[in-house]
C-alpha positions as CSV (number, residue, x, y, z in Angstrom):
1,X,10.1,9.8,-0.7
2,X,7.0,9.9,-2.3
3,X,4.6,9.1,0.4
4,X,6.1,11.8,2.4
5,X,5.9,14.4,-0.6
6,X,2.4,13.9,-0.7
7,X,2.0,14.3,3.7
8,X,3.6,17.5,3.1
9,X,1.8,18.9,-0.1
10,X,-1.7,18.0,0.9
11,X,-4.1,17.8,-2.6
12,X,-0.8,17.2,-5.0
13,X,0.4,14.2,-6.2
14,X,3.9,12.9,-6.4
15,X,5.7,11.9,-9.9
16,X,9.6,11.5,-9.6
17,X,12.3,9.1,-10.5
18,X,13.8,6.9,-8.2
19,X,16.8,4.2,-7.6
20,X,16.0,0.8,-6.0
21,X,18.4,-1.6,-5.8
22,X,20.6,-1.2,-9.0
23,X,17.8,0.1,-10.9
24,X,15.5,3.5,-12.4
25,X,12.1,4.0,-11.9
26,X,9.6,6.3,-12.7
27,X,7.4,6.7,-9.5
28,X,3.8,7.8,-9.5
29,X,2.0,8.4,-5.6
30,X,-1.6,9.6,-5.4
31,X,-2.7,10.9,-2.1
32,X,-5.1,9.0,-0.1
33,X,-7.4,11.6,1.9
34,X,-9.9,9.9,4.7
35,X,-13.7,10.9,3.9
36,X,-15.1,9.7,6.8
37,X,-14.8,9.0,10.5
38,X,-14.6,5.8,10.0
39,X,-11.3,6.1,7.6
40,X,-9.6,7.9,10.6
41,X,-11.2,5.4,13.4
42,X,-10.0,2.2,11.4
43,X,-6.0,3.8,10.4
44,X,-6.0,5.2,14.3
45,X,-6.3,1.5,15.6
46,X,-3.7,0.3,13.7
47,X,-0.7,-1.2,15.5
48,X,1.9,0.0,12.8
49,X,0.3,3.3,12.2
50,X,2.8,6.1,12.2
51,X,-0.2,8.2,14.2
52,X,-2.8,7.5,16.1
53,X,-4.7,10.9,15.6
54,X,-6.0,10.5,12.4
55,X,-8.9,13.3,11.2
56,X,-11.1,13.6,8.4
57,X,-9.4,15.2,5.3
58,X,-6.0,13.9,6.8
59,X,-3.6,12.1,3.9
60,X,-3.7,8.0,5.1
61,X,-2.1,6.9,3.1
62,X,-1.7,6.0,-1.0
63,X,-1.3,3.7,-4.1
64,X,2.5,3.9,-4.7
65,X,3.2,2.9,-8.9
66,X,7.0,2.5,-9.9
67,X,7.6,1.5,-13.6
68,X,11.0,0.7,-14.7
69,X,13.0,3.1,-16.9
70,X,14.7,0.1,-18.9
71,X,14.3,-3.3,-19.4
């Protein structure tokens, strides 16, 4: 959910709440741009990538942070 929020709304970030498993979290996703032509080189020769055509000042990627809402 988030990850794809943030490949459709390039220069935003994603903050939401989710359900996983039984549970609530509150889910923070920061959007990953590649810099250089070797950030778009090294995802584009990735087996499991879900492209191959990869550019500068595409989103690769991100740090995905989910904190439960109860303990």
């Amino acid at each position: 959910m988030g990850l794809q929020y943030v490949l459709e709304h390039p220069g935003t970030n994603y903050y939401g709440k989710e359900s996983l498993g039984g549970r609530r979290y509150f889910t923070a996703v920061h959007a990953e741009v590649g810099r250089h032509n070797r950030c778009a080189d090294c995802h584009n020769r990735q087996p499991g990538s879900p492209k191959q055509d990869f550019k500068v000042g595409d989103v690769m990627g991100g740090p995905v942070v989910r904190v439960p809402l109860a303990f």
